[in-house]
PDB file of N, CA, C and O in Angstrom, chain B, residues numbered from 101:
ATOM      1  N   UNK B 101     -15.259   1.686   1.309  1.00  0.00           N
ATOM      2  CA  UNK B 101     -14.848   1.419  -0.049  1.00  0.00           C
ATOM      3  C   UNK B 101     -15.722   0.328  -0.667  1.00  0.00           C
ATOM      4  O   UNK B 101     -16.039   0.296  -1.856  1.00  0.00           O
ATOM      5  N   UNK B 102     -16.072  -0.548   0.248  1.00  0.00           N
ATOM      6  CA  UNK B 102     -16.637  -1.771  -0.432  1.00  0.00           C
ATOM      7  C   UNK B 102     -18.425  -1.153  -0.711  1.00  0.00           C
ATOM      8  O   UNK B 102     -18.998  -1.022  -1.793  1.00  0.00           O
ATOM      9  N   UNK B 103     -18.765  -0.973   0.176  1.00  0.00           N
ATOM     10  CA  UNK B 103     -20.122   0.143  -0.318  1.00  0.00           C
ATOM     11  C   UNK B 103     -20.230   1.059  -1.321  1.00  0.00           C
ATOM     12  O   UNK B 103     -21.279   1.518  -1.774  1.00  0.00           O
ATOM     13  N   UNK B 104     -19.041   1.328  -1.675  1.00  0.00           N
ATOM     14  CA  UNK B 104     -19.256   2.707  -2.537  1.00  0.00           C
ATOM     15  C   UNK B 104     -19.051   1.789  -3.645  1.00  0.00           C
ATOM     16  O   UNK B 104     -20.218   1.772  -4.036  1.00  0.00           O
ATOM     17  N   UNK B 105     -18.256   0.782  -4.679  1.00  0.00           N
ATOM     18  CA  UNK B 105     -18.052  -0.114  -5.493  1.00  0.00           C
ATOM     19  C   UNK B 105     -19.071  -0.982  -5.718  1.00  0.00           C
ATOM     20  O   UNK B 105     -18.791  -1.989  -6.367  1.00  0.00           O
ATOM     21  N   UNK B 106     -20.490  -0.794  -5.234  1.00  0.00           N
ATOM     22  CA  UNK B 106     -21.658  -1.405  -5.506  1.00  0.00           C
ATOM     23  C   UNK B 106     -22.847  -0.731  -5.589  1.00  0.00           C
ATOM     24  O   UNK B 106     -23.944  -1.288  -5.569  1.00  0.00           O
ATOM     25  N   UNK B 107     -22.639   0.630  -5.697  1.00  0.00           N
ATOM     26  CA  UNK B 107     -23.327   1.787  -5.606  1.00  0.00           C
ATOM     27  C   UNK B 107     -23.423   2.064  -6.766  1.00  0.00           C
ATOM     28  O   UNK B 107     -22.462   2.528  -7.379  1.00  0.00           O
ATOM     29  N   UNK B 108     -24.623   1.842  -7.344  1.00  0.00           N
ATOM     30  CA  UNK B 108     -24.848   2.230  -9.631  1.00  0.00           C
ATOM     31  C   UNK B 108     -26.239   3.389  -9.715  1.00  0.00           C
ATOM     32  O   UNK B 108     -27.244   3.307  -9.008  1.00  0.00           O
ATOM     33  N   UNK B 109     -26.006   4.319 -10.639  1.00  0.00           N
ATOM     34  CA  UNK B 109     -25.098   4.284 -11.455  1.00  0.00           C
ATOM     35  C   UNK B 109     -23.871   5.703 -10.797  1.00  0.00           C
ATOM     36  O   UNK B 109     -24.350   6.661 -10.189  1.00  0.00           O
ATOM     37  N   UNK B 110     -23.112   5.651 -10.922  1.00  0.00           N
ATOM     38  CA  UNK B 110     -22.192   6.430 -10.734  1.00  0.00           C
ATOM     39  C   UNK B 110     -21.149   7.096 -12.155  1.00  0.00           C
ATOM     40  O   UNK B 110     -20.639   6.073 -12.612  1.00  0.00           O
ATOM     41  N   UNK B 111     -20.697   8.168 -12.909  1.00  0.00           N
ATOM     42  CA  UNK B 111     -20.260   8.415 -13.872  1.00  0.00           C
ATOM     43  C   UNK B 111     -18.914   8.304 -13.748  1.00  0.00           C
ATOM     44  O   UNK B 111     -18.370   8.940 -12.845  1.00  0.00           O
ATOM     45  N   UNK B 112     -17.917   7.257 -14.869  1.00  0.00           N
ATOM     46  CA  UNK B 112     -16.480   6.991 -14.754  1.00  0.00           C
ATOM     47  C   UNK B 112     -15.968   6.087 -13.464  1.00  0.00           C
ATOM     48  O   UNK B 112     -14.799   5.714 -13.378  1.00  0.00           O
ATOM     49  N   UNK B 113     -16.985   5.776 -12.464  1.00  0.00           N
ATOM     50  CA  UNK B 113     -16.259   4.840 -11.695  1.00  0.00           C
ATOM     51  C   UNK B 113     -16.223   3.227 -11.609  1.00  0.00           C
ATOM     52  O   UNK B 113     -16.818   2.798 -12.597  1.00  0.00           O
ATOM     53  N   UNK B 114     -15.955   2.633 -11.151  1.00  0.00           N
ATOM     54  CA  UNK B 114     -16.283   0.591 -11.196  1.00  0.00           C
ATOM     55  C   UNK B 114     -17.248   0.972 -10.318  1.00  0.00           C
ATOM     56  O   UNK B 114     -17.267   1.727  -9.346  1.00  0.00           O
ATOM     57  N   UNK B 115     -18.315   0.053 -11.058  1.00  0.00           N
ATOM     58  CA  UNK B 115     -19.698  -0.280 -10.142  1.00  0.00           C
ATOM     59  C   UNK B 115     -19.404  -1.620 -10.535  1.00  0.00           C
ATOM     60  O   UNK B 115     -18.253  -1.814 -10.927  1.00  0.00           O
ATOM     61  N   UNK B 116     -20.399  -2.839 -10.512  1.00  0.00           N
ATOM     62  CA  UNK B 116     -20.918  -3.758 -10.482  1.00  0.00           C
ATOM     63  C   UNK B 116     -21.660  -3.503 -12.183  1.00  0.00           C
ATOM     64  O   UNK B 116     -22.153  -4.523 -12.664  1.00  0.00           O
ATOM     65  N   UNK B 117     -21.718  -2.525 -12.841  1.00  0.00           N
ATOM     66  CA  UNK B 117     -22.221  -2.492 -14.188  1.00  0.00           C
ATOM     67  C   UNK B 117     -21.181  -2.239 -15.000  1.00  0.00           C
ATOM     68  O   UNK B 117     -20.829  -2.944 -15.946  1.00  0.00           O
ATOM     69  N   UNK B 118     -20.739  -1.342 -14.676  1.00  0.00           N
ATOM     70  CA  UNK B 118     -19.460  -0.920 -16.003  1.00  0.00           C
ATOM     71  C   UNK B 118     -18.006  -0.498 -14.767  1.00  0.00           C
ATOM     72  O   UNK B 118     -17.720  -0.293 -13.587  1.00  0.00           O
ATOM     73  N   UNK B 119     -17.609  -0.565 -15.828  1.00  0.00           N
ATOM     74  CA  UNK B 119     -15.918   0.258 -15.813  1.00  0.00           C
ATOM     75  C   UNK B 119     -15.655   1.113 -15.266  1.00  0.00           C
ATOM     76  O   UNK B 119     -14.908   1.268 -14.300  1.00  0.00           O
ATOM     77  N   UNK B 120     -16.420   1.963 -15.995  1.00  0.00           N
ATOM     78  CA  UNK B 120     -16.207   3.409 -16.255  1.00  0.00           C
ATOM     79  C   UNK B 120     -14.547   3.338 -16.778  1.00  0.00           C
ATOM     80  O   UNK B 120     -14.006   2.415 -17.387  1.00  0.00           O
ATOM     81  N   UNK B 121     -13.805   4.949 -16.213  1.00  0.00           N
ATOM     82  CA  UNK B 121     -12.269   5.110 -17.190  1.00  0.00           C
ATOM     83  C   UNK B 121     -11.518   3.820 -16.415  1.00  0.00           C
ATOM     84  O   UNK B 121     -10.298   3.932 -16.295  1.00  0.00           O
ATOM     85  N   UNK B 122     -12.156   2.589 -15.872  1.00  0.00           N
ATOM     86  CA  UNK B 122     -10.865   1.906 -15.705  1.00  0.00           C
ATOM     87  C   UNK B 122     -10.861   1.301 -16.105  1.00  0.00           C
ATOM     88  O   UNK B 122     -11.366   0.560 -15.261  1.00  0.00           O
ATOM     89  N   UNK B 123     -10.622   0.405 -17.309  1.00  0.00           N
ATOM     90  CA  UNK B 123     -10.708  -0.932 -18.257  1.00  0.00           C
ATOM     91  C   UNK B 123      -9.744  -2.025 -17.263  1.00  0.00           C
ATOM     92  O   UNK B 123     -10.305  -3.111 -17.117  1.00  0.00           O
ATOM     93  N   UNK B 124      -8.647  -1.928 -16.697  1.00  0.00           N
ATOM     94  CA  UNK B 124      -8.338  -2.762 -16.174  1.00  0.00           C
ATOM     95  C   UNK B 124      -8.547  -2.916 -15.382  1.00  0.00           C
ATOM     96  O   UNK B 124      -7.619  -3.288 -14.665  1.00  0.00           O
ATOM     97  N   UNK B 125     -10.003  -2.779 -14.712  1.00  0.00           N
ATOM     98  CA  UNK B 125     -10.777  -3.036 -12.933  1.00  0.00           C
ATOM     99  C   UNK B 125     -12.120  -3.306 -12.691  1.00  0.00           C
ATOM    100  O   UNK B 125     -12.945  -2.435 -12.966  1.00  0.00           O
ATOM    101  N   UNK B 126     -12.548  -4.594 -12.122  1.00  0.00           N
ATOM    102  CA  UNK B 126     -13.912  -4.330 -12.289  1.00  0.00           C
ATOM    103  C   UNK B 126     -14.640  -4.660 -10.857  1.00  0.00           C
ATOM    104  O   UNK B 126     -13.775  -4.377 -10.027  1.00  0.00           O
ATOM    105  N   UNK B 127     -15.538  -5.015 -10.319  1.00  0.00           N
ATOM    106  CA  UNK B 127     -16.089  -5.019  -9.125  1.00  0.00           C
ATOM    107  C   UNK B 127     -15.058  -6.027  -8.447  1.00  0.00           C
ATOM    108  O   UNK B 127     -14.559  -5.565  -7.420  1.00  0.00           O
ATOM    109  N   UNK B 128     -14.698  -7.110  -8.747  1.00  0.00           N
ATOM    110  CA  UNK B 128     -14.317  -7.866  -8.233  1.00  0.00           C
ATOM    111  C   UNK B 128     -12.403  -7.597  -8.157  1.00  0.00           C
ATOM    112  O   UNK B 128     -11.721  -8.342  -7.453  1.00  0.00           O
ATOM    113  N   UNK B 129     -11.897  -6.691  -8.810  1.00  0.00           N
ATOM    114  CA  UNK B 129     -10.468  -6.665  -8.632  1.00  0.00           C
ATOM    115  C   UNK B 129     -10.715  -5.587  -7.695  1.00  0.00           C
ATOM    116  O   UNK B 129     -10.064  -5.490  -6.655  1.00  0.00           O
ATOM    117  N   UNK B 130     -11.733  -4.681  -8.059  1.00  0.00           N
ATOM    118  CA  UNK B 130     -11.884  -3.331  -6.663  1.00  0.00           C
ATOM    119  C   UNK B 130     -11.970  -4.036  -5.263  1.00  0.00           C
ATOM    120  O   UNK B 130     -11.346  -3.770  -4.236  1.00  0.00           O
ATOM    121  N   UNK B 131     -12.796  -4.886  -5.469  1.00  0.00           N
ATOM    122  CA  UNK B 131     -12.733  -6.039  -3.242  1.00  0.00           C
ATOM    123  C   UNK B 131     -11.849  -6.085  -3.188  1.00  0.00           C
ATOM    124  O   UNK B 131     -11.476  -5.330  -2.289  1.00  0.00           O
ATOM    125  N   UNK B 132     -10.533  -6.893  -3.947  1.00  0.00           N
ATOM    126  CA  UNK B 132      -9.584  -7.534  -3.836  1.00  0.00           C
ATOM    127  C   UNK B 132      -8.852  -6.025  -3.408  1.00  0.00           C
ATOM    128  O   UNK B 132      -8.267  -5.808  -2.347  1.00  0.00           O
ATOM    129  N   UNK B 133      -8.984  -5.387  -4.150  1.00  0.00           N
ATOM    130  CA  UNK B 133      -7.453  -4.369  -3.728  1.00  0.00           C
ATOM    131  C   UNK B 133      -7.944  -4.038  -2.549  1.00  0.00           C
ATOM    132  O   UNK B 133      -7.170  -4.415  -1.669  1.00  0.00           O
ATOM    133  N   UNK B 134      -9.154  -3.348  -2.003  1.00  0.00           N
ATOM    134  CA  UNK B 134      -9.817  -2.995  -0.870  1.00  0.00           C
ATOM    135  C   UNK B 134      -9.511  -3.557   0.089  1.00  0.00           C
ATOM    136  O   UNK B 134      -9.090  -2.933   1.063  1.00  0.00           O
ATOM    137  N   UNK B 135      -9.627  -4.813   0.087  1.00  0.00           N
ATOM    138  CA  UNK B 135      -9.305  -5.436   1.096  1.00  0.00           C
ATOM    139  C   UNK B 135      -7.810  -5.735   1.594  1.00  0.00           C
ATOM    140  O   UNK B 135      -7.464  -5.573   2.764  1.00  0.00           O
ATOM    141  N   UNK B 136      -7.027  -6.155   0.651  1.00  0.00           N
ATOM    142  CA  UNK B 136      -5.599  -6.199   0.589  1.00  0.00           C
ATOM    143  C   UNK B 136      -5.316  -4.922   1.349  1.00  0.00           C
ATOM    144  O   UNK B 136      -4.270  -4.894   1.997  1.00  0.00           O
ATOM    145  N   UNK B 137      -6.252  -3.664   1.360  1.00  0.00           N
ATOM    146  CA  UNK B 137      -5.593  -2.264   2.076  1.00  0.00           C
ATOM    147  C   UNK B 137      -6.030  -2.710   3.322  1.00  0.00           C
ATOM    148  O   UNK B 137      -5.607  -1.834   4.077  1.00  0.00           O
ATOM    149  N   UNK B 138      -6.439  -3.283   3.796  1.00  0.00           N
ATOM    150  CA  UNK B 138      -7.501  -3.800   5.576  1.00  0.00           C
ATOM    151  C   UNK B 138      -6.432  -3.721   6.606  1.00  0.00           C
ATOM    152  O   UNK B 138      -6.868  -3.418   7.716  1.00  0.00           O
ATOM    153  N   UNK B 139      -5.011  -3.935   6.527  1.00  0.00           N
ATOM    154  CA  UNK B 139      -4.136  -3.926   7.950  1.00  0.00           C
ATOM    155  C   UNK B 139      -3.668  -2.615   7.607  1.00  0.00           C
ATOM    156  O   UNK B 139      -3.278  -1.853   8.491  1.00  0.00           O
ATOM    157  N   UNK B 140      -3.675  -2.185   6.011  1.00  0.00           N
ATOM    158  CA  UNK B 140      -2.517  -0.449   6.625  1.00  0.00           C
ATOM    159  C   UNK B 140      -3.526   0.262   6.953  1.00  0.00           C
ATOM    160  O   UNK B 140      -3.131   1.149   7.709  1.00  0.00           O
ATOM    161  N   UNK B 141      -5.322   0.374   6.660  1.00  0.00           N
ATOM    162  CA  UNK B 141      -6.279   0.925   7.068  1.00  0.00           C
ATOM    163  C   UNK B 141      -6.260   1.156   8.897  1.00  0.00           C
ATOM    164  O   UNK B 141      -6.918   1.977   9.536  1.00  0.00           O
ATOM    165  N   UNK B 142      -5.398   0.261   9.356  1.00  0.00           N
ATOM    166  CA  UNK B 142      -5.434  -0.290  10.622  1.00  0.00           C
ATOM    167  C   UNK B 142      -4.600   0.167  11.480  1.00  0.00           C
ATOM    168  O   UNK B 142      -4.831   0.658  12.585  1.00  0.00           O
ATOM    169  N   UNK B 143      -3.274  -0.062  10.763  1.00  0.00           N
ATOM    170  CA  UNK B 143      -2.199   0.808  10.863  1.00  0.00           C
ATOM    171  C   UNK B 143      -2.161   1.918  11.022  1.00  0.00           C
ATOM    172  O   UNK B 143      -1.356   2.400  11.818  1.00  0.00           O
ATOM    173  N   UNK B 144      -3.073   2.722  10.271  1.00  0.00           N
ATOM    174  CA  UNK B 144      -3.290   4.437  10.047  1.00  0.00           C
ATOM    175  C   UNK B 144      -4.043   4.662  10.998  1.00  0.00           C
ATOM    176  O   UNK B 144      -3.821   5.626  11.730  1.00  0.00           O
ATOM    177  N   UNK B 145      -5.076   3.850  11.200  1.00  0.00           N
ATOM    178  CA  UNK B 145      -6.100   4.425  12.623  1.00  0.00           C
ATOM    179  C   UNK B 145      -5.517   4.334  13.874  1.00  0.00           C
ATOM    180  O   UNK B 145      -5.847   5.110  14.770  1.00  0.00           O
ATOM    181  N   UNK B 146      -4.506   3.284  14.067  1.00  0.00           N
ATOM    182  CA  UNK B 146      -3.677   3.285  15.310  1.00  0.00           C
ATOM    183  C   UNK B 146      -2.650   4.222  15.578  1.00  0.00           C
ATOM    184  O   UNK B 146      -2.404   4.667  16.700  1.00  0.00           O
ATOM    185  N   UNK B 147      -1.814   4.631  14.118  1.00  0.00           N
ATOM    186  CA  UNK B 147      -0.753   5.524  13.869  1.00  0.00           C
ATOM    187  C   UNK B 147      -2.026   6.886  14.818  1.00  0.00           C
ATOM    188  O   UNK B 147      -1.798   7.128  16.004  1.00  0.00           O
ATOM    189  N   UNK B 148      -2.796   7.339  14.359  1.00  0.00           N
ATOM    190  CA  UNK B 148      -3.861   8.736  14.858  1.00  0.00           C
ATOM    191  C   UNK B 148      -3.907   8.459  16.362  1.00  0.00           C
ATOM    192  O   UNK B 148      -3.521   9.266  17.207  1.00  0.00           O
ATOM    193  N   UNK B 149      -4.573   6.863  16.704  1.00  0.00           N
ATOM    194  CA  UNK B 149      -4.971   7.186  17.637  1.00  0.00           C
ATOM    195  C   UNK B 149      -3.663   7.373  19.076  1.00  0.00           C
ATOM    196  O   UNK B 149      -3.896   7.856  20.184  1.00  0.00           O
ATOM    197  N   UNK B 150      -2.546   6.909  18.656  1.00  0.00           N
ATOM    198  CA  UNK B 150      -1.426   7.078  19.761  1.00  0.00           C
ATOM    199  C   UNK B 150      -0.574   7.960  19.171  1.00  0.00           C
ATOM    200  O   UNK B 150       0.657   7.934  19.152  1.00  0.00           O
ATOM    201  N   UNK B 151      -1.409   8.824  18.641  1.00  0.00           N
ATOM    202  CA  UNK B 151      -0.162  10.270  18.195  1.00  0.00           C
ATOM    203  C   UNK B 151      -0.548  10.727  19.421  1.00  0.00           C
ATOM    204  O   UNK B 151      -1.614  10.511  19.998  1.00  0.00           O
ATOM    205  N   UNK B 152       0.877  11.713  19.971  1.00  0.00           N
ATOM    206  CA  UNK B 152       1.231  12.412  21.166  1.00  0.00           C
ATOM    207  C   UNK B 152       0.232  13.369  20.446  1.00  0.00           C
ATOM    208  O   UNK B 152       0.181  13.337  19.216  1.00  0.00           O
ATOM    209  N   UNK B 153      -0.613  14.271  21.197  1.00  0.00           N
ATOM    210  CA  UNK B 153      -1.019  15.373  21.257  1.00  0.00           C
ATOM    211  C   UNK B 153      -0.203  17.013  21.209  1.00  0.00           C
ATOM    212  O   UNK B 153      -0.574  18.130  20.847  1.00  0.00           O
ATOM    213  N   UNK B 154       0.945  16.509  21.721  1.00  0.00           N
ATOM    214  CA  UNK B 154       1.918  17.422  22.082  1.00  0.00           C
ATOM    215  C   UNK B 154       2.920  17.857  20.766  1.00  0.00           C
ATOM    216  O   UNK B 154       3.787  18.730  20.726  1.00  0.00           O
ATOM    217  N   UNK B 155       2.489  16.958  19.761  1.00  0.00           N
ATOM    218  CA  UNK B 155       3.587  16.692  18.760  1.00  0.00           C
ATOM    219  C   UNK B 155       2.754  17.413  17.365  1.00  0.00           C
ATOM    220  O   UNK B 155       1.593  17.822  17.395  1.00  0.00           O
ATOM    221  N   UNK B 156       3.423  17.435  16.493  1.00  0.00           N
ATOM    222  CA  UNK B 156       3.292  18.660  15.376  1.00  0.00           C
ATOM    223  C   UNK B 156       2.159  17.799  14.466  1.00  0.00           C
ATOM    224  O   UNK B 156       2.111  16.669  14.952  1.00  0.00           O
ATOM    225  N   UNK B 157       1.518  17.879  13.680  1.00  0.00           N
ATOM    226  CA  UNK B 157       0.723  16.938  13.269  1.00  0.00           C
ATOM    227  C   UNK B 157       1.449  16.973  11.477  1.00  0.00           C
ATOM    228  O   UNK B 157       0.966  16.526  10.436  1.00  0.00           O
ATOM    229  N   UNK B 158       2.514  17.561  11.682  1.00  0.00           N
ATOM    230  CA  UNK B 158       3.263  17.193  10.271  1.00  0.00           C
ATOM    231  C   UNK B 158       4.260  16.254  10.711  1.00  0.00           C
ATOM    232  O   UNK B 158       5.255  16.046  10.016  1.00  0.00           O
ATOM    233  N   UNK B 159       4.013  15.479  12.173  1.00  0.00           N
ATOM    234  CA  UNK B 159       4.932  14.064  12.166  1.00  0.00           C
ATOM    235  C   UNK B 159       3.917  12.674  12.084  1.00  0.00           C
ATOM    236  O   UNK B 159       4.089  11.475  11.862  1.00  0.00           O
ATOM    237  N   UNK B 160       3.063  13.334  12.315  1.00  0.00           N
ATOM    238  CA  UNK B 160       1.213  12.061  11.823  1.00  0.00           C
ATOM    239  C   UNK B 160       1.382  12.013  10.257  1.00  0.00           C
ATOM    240  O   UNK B 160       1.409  10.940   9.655  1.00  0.00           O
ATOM    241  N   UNK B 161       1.473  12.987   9.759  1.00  0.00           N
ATOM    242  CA  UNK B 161       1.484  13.205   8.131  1.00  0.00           C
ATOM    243  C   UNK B 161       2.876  12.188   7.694  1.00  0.00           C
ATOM    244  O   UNK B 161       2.906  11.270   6.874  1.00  0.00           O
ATOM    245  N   UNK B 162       3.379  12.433   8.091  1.00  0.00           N
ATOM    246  CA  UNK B 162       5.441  11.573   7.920  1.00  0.00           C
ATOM    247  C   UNK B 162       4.689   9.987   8.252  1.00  0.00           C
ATOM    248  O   UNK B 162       4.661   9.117   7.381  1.00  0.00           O
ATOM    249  N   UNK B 163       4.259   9.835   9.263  1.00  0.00           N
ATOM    250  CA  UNK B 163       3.875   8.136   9.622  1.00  0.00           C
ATOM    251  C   UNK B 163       2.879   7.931   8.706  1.00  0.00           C
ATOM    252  O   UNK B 163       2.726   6.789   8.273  1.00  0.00           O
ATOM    253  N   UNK B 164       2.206   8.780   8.345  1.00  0.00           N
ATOM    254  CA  UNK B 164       0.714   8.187   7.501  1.00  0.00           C
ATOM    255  C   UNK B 164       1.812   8.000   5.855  1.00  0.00           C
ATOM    256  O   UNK B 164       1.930   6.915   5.285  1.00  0.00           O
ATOM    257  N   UNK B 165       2.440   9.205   5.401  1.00  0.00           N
ATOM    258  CA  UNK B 165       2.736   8.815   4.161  1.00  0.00           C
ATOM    259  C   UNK B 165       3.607   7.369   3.943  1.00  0.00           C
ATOM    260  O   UNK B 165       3.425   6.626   2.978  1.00  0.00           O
ATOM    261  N   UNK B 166       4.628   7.108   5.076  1.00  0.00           N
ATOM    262  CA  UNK B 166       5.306   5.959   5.169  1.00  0.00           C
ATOM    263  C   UNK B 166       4.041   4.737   4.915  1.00  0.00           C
ATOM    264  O   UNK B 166       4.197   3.840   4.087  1.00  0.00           O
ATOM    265  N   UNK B 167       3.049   4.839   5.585  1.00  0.00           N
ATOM    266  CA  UNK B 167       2.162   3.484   5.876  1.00  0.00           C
ATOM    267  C   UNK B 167       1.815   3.963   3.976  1.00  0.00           C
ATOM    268  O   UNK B 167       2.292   3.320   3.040  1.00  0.00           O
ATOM    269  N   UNK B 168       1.155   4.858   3.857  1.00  0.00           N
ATOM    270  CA  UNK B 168       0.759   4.828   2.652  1.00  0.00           C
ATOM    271  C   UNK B 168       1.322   4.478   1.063  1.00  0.00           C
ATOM    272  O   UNK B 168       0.805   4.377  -0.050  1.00  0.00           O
ATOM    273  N   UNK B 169       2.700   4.355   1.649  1.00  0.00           N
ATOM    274  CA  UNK B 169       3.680   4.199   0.602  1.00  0.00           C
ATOM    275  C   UNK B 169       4.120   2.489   0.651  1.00  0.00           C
ATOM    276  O   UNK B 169       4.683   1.883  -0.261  1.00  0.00           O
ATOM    277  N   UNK B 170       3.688   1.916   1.994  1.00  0.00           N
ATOM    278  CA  UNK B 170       3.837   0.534   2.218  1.00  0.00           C
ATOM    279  C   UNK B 170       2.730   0.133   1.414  1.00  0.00           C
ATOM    280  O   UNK B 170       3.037  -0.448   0.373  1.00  0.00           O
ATOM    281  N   UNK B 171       2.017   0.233   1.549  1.00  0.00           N
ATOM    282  CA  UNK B 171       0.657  -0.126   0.951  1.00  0.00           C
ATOM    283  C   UNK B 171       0.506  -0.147  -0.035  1.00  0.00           C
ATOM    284  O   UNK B 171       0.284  -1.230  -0.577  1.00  0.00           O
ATOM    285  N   UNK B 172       0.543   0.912  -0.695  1.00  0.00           N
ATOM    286  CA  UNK B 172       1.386   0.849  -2.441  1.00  0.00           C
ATOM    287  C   UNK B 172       1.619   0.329  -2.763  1.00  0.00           C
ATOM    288  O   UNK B 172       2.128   0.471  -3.876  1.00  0.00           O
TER     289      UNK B 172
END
């Protein structure tokens, strides 16, 4: 995320030059949220990596949306 938010020119997204459609975001509120995501990013890779194999992968989907909804 933090690579791609410094990457110009790109059309409609926050670079480090413009906006694009987000008027209320600019390089520096994009780190901030990015980073603020850094433990559920963490969360989610651990949630994958100790999923049972044995188990339906629409109960990975149930733990990921929970983390994703924390994060929110």
């Amino acid at each position: 995320m933090l690579s791609e938010v410094v990457t110009w020119p790109k059309p409609g997204l926050v670079d480090p030059v413009e906006h694009g459609t987000h008027p209320d975001m600019d390089v520096f509120t994009f780190i901030k949220s990015a980073t603020s995501l850094r433990p559920y990013f963490y969360q989610a890779a651990q949630a994958g990596i100790h999923f049972p194999v044995e188990q339906p992968l629409t109960r990975l989907f149930d733990q990921l949306r929970h983390l994703g909804l924390k994060a929110e």
